[in-house]
C-alpha positions as CSV (number, residue, x, y, z in Angstrom):
1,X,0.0,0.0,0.0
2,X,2.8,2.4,1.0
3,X,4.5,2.2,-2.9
4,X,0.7,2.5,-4.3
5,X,0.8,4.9,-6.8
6,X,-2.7,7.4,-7.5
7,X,-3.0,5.7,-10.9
8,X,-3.0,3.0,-9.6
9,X,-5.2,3.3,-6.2
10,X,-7.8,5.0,-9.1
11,X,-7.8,1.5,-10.8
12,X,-8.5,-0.2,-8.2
13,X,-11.4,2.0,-6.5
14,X,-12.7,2.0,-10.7
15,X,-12.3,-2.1,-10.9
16,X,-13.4,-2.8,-7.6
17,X,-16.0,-0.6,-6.3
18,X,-17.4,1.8,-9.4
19,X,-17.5,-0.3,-12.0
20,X,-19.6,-3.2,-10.0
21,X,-21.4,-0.7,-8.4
22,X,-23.1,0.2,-12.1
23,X,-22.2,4.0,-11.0
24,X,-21.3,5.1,-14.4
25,X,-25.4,4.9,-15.3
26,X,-26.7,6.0,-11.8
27,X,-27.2,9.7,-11.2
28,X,-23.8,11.9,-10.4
29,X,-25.5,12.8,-6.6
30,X,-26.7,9.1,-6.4
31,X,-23.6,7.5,-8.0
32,X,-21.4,9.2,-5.3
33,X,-23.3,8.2,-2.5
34,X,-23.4,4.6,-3.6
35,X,-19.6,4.5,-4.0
36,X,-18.7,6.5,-0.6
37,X,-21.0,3.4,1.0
38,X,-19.0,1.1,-1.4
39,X,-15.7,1.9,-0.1
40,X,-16.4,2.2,3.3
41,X,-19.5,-0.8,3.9
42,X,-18.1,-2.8,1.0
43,X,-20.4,-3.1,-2.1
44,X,-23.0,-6.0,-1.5
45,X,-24.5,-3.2,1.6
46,X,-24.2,-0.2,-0.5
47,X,-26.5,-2.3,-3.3
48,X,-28.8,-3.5,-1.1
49,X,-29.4,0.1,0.8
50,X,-29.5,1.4,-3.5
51,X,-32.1,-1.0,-3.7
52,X,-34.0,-0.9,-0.5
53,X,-34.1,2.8,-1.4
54,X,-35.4,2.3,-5.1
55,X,-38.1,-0.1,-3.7
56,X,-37.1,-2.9,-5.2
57,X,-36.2,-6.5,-4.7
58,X,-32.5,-6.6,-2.0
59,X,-30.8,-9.4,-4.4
60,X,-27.3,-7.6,-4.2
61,X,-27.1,-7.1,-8.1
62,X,-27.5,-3.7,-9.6
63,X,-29.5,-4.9,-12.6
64,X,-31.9,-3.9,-14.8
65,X,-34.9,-3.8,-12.4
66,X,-32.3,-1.5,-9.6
67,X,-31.8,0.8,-13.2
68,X,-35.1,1.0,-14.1
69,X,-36.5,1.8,-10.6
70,X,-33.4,4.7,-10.1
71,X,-34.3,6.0,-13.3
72,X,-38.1,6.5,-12.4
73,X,-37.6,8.1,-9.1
74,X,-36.6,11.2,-8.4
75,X,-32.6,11.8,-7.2
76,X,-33.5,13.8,-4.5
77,X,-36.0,11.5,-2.8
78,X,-33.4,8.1,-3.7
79,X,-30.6,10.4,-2.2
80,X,-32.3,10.6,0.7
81,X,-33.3,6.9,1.7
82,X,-30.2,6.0,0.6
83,X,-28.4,7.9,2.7
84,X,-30.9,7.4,5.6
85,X,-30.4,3.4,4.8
86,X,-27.2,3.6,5.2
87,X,-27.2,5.6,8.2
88,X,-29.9,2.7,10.1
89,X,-27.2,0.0,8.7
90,X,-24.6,1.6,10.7
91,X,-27.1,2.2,14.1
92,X,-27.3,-1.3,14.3
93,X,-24.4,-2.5,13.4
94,X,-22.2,-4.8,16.4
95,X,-19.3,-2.3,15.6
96,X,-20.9,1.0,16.3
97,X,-19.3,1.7,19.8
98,X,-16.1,1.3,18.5
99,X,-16.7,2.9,15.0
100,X,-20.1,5.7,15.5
101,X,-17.6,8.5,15.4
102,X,-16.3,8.1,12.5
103,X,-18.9,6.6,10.6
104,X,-21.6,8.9,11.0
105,X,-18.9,12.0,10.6
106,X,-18.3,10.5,7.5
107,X,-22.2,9.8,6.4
108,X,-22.4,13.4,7.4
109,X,-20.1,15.2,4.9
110,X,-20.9,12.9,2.2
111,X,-24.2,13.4,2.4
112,X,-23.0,17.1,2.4
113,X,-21.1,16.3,-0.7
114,X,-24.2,14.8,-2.4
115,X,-26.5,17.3,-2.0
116,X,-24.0,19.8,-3.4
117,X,-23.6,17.4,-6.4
118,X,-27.5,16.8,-7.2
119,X,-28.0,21.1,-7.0
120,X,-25.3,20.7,-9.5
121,X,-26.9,18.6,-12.1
């Protein structure tokens, strides 16, 4: 990790976490969001809180029917039960005494970061 160039730490976050994430398709706001939770939850919880927030069947697999639902909502409101999804994953997680700090200071500024994105778009 220490020798890791930034080309290279960019191929990996692209290989590992965007590209399986479908976040090239998803909305910028959205597509952020999903890959902050990627990185930090690990991607089979960041597409099942996409999907619980979409509405739509939790089979960890950002498919068509997770696309199709995204596309039909509204940003905004998927923004928001995403993020709040991922914030009740973390309240009841077995790690949260050790890791609430952190975690929710982090939730915090990316949902920051999000909202800034969607007025953007």
């Amino acid at each position: 990790i220490r020798n890791l160039s930034k080309q290279e730490a960019v191929a990996i976050y692209y290989r590992d976490y965007w590209t399986p994430l479908r976040c090239d398709v998803l909305p910028p706001a959205v597509a952020f969001a999903v890959f902050d939770a990627g990185v930090n939850q690990g991607t089979t919880a960041a597409i099942l809180d996409l999907q619980k927030a979409a509405g739509v069947t939790q089979d960890g697999i950002v498919g068509p029917a997770t696309l199709a639902a995204v596309a039909a909502g509204a940003p905004s409101d998927l923004l928001i039960d995403f993020l709040a999804a991922r914030g009740v994953r973390y309240a009841f997680s077995r790690n949260l005494s050790t890791f609430a700090g952190g975690w929710f200071r982090r939730l915090s500024r990316a949902s920051l970061f999000a909202f800034w994105l969607l007025g953007k778009g």
